[in-house]
C-alpha positions in Angstrom: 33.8 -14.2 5.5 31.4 -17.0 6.2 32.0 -19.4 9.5 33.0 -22.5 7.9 30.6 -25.6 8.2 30.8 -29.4 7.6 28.8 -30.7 4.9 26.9 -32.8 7.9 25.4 -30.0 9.3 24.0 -28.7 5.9 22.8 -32.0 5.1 20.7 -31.8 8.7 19.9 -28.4 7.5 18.5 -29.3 4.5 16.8 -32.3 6.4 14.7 -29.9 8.6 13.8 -27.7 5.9 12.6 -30.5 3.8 10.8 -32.2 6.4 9.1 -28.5 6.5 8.2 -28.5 3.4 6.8 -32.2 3.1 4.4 -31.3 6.3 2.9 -28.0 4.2 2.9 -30.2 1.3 0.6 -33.1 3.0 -2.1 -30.4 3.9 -2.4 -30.2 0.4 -0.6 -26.7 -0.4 1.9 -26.2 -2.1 5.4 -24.2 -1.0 8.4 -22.6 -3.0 11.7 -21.7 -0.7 14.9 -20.9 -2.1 17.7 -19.5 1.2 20.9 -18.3 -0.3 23.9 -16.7 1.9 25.1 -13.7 0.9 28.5 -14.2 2.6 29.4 -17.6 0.6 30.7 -17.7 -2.9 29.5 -20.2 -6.0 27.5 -23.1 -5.2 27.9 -23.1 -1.4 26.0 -20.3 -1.1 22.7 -21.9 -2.0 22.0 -23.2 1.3 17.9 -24.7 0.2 15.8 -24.6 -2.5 12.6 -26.3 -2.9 10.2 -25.8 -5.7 12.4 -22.6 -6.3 11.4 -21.9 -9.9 7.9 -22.9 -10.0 5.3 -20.0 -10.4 3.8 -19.3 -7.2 1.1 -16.1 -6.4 3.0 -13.7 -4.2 0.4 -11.6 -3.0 2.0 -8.5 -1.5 5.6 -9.5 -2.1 4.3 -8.1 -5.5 5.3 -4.8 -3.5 9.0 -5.4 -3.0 9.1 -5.6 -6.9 7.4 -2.3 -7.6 9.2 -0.4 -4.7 12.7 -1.5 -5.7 11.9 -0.6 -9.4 11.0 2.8 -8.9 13.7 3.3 -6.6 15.9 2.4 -9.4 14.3 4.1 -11.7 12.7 7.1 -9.9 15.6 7.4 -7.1 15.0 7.7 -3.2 14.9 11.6 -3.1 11.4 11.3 -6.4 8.7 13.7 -4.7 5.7 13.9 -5.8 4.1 17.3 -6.6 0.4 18.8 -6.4 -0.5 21.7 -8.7 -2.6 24.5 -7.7 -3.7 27.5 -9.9 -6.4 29.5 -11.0 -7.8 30.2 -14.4 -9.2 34.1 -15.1 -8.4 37.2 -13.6 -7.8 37.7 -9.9 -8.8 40.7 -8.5 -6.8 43.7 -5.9 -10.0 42.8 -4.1 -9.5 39.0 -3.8 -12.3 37.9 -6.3 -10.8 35.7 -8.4 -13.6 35.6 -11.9 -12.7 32.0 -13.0 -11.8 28.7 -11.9 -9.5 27.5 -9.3 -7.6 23.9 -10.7 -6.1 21.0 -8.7 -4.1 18.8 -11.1 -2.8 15.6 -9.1 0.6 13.7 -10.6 -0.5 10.6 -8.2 0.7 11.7 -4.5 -0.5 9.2 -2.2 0.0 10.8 0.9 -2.4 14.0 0.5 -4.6 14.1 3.1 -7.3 15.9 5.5 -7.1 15.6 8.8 -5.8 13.1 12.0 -5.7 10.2 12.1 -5.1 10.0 8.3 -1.6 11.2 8.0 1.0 8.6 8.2 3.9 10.9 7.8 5.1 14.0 6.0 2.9 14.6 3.7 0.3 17.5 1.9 -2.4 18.4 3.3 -5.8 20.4 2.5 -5.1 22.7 5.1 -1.4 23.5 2.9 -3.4 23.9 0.1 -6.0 26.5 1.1 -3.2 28.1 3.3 -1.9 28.5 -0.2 -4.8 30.0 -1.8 -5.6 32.1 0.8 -2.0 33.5 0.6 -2.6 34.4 -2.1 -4.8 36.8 -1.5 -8.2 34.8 -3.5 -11.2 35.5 -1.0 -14.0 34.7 -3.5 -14.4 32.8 -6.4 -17.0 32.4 -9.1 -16.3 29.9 -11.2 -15.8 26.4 -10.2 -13.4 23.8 -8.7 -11.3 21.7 -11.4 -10.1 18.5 -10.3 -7.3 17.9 -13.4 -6.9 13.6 -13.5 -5.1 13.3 -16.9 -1.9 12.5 -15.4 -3.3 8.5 -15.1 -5.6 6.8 -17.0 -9.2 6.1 -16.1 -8.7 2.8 -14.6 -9.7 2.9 -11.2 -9.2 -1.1 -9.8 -6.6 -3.3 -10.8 -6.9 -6.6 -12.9 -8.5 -9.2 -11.3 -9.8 -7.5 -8.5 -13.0 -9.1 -6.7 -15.7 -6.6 -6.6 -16.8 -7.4 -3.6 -14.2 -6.2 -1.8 -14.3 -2.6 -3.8 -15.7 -1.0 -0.1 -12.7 -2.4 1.7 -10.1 0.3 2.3 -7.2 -1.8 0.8 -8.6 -2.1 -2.6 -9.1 1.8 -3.1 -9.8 3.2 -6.9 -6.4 4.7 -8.0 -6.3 8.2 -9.4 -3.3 10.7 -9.6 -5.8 12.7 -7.1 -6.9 10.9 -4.4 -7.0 11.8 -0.2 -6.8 9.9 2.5 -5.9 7.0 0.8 -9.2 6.9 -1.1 -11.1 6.2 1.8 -13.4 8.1 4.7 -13.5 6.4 8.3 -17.0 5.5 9.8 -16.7 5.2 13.5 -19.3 3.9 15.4 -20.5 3.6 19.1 -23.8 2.1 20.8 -26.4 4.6 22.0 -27.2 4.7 25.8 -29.3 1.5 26.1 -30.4 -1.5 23.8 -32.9 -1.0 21.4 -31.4 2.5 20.5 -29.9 3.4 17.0 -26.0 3.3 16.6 -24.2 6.5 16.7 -22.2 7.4 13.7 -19.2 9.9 12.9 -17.5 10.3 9.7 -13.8 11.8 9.2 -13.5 13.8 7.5 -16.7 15.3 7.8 -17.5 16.0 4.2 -21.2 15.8 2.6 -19.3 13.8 -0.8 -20.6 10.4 1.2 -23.6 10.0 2.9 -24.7 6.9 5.0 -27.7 5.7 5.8 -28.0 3.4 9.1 -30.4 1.1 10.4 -28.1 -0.4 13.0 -29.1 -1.3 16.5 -27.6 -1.1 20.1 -27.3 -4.8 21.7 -27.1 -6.0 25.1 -23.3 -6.8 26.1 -23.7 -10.2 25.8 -24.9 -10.3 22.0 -22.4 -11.3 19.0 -21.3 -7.9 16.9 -23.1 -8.0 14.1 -22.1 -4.4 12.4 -21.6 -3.9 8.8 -20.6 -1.4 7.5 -19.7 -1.1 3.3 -20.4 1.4 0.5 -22.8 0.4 -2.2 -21.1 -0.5 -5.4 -20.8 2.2 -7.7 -22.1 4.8 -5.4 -20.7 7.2 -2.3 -23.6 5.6 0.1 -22.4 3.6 3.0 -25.1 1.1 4.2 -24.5 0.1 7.9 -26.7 -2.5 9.0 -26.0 -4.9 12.1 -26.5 -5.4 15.9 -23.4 -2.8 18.0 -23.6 -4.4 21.7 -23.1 -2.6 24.5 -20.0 -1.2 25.3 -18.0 -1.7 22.2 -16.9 0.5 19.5 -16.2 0.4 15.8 -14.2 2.5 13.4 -13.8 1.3 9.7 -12.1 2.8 6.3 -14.6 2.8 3.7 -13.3 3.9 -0.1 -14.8 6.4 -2.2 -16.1 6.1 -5.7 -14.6 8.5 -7.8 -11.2 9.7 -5.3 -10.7 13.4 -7.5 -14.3 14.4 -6.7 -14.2 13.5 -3.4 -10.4 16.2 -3.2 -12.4 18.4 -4.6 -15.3 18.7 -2.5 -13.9 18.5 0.9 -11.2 20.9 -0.8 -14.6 23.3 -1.3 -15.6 22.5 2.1 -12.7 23.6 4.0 -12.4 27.2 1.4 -15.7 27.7 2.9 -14.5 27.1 6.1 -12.1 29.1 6.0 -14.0 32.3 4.8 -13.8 32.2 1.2 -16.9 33.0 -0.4 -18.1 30.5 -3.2 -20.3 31.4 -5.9 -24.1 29.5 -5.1 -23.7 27.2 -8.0 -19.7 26.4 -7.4 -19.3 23.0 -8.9 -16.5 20.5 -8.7 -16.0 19.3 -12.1 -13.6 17.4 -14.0 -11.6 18.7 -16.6 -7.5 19.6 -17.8 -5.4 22.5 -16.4 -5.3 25.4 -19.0 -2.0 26.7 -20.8 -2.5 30.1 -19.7 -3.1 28.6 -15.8 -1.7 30.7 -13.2 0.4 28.8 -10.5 -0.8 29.2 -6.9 2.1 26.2 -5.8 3.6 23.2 -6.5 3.0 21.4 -2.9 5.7 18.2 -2.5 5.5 15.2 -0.8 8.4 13.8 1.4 10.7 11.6 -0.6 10.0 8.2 -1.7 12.9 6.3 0.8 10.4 8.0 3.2 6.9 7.3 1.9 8.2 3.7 1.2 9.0 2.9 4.4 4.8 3.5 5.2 4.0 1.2 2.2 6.0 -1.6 3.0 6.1 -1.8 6.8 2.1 -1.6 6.5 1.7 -3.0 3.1 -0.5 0.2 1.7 -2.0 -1.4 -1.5 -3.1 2.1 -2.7 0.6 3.5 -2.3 1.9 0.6 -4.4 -1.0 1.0 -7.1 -0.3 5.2 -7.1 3.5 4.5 -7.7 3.3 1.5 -10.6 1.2 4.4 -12.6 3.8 6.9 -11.5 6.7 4.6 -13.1 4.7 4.5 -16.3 4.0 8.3 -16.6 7.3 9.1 -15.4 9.2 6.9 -17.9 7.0 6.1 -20.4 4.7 9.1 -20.7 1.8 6.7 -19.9 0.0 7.0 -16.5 -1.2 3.4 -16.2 -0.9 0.1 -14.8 0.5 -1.8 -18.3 3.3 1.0 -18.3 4.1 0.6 -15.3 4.5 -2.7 -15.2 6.3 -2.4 -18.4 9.1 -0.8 -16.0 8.8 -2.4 -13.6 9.9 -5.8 -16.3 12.4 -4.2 -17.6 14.0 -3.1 -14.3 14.1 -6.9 -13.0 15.8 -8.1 -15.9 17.9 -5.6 -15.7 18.8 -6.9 -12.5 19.0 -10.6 -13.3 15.8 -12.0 -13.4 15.2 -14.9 -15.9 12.2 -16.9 -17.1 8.4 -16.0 -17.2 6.6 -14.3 -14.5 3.2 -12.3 -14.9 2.3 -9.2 -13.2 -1.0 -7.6 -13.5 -0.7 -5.0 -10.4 1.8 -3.0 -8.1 0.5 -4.4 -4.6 -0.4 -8.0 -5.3 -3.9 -8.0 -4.5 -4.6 -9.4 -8.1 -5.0 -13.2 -8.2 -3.2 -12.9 -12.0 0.5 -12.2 -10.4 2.7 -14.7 -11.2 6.6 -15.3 -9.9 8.9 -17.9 -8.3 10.6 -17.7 -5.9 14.3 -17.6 -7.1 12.8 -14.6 -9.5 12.1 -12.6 -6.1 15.5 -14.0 -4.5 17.3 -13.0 -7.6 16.4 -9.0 -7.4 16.6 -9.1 -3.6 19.9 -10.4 -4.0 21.0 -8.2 -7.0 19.9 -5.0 -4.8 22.9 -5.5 -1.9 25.3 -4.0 -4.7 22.5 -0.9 -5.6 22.8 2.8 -4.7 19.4 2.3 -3.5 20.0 -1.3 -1.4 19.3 0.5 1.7 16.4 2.7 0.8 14.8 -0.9 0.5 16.2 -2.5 3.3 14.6 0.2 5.4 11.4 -0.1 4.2 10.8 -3.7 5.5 9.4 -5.0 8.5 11.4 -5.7 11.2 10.8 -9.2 13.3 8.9 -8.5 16.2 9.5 -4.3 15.7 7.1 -2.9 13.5 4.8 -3.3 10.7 3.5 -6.8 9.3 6.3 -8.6 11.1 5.7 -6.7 15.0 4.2 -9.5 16.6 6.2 -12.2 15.0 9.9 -14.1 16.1 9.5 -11.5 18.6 11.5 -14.2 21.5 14.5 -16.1 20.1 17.4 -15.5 18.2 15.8 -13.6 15.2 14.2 -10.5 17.0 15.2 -7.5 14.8 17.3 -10.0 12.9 15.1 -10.3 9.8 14.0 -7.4 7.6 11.5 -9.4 5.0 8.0 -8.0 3.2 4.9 -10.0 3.8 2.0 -11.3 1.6 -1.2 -12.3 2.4 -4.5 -12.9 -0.2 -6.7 -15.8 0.8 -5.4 -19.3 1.1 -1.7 -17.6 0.0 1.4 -16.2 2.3 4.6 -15.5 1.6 7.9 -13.8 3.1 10.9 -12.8 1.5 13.9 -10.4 2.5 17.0 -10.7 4.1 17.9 -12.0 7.8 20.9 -12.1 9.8 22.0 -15.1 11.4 23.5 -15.4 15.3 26.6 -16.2 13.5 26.5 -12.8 12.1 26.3 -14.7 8.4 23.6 -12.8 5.9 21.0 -15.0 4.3 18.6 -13.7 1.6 15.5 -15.8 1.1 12.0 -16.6 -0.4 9.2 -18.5 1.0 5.9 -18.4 -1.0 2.9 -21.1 0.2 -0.2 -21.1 -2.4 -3.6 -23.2 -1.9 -3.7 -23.6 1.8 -7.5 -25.0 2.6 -7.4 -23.1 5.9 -6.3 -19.7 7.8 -3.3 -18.6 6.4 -1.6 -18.3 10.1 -0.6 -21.8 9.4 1.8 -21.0 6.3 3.1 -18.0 8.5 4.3 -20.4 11.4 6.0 -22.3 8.6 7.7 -19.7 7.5 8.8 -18.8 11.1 9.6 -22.5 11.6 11.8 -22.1 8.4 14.0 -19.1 9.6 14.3 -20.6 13.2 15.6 -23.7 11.5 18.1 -21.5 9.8 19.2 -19.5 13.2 19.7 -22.9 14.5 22.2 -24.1 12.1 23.8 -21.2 12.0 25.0 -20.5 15.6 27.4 -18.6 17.3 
């Protein structure tokens, strides 16, 4: 039961949050809040709303929709499965005449090598552990990267190209490693003048960079760039590295299942198996009379969730909205899965227009209010799955997006809420406990801020404080 309050110290509640609001607003953006308690019955448990069912852009809040959608309609314990078999006749001697085949049903955890891996998860060292077990020493055919478990559709609507080299707009594919991306690190060479040194993990020929970066003196601005050129696997890196400082950046790939496949074929070789000269990694669909090698899983999804919200992995969310649609509609793309991920919030409560274009918010085209996010939040204490969620956001001033923020003060570990960020856009909505022990749910979504969008985030701190106050032991 919620401690009882006056009306006067809603009223002074609601005086705070609107003089909040009227501050962001004067700046020229504009700012949608909507604070329920879940402890509080009828109309006293709206405690503010401002602007609550206007249409705001919620940037990465567009991942609490697609998580709790497939946890409805997937289940916590969904894995997701890699294929492995061969195609020909496999020899008492270990040559296997034919192909081997890779299919990928969208795993976003499979990966190479430290520091990739984020958590349990497959591996290429599994998969030719696999192979090898089973007894294939040489091949002669090729390598068969199987993709026709999503459609072709590599970047979601409304993505800016420029950012296609940045490592949180990867190209989705239901095969895809390390995230779609390769890591450049760099260091300055022993004096100034010198070229930068480079190292690329995995080390895998499918990129190739070319350099004309410098070393600097110590006291010269950091001028490194490094981004692949669209359309290709080259990464350019140009810029000045000074003196004792070092670099290490995530790059994407073009083309994620050709990129499996080859370091795939790099670490077979590696590992002794003998390719035939003109091995190829090609594209094409897993035959019927395929012979299973093994169905690797991935850890659960209340597990891999927890990865994609606390850090906000845009190319988990985009892997898992395709998943939805192949899994329940038979269509492995970004319209089916947002198809389910619709009918799953009305299913839940949600009323009114709202557009969705991605699973991870980076599109511009994504569309909801604020009550519409409250709503499903709210809906989702009285799920199977409530907690699954719950765990997968950021705790204040713990972990994830929200480690370094209301870290002193009455709401440290007290508010388990998802971020979102795009330019001139933040938001932050979730659940928080109050000192009073009561249980808010909220939404707070700022759109076109003409500055850094730290400001919006200290109003949205400023906004749960406000909140702790009134609601005091």
């Amino acid at each position: 039961m919620a401690k009882s309050y006056d009306e006067s110290t809603i009223h002074t509640l609601q005086d705070r949050l609107n003089q909040i609001v009227s501050e962001v607003e004067l700046t020229g953006a504009s700012i949608g809040v909507m604070v329920k308690s879940l402890d509080r019955e009828g109309d006293q448990a709206v405690l503010f709303a401002h602007d609550a069912d206007k249409l705001f852009t919620p940037a990465s809040n567009t991942k609490i929709l697609t998580v709790l959608a497939a946890l409805q309609r997937l289940g916590g314990d969904f894995r997701y499965q890699t294929e492995i078999s061969y195609a020909g006749e496999l020899h008492h001697d270990g040559v296997l005449s034919g192909d081997l085949v890779i299919k990928g049903f969208g795993d976003p955890t499979l990966h190479s090598c430290a520091p990739f891996q984020v958590h349990d998860g497959v591996s290429i060292a599994q998969i030719v552990a696999a192979i090898t077990e089973k007894n294939i020493r040489q091949l002669t055919g090729n390598i068969i990267v199987d993709t026709s478990y999503f459609d072709e559709q590599r970047l979601g609507d409304g993505w800016a190209w420029d950012y296609e080299s940045e490592y949180y707009s990867a190209q989705t594919s239901p095969l895809s490693l390390n995230r779609g991306t390769v890591l450049v690190e760099a260091r300055p060479g022993a004096q100034v003048g010198d070229a930068v040194e480079l190292a690329l993990l995995p080390k895998t020929g499918y990129v190739e960079i070319q350099s004309e970066a410098r070393t600097a003196s110590a006291e010269e601005t950091n001028t490194l760039e490094i981004k692949r050129k669209r359309g290709t696997n080259s990464i350019i890196v140009k810029g000045n590295l000074p003196l004792g400082e070092e670099v290490s950046h995530s790059v994407t790939v073009d083309e994620p299942p050709f990129y499996v496949g080859t370091v795939l074929k790099e670490a077979l070789a590696e590992a002794g198996v003998l390719l035939a000269p003109d091995c190829k990694v090609v594209g094409g669909v897993e035959p019927k009379d395929r012979n299973r090698i093994a169905a690797l899983e991935s850890a659960p999804l209340k597990e891999f969730a927890k990865h994609l919200n606390k850090t906000s992995d845009n190319h988990y969310a985009e892997m898992l909205l395709k998943t939805m649609g192949a899994v329940v509609k038979g269509e492995g793309s970004a319209t089916a899965g947002i198809e389910v991920v619709r009918e799953t919030l009305k299913e839940l409560g949600v009323k009114g227009r709202f557009e969705l274009r991605d699973g991870s918010g980076l599109s511009p085209y994504n569309l909801v209010s604020p009550r519409q996010i409250l709503t499903v939040l709210e809906a989702m204490t009285t799920q199977a799955e409530y907690e699954s969620l719950l765990h997968s956001f950021p705790i204040s001033g713990v972990d994830g997006t929200l480690e370094s923020r209301l870290k002193d003060g009455p709401l440290f570990q007290q508010v388990k809420a998802k971020t979102g960020t795009l330019t001139s856009v933040s938001g932050l909505s979730g659940y928080a406990t109050m000192p009073s022990g009561e249980r808010l749910v909220f939404s707070i979504m700022g759109n076109r801020y003409p500055g850094e969008t730290d400001y919006l985030k200290a109003q949205e701190d400023r906004i749960l404080l406000a909140l702790a106050d009134s609601f005091a032991t």
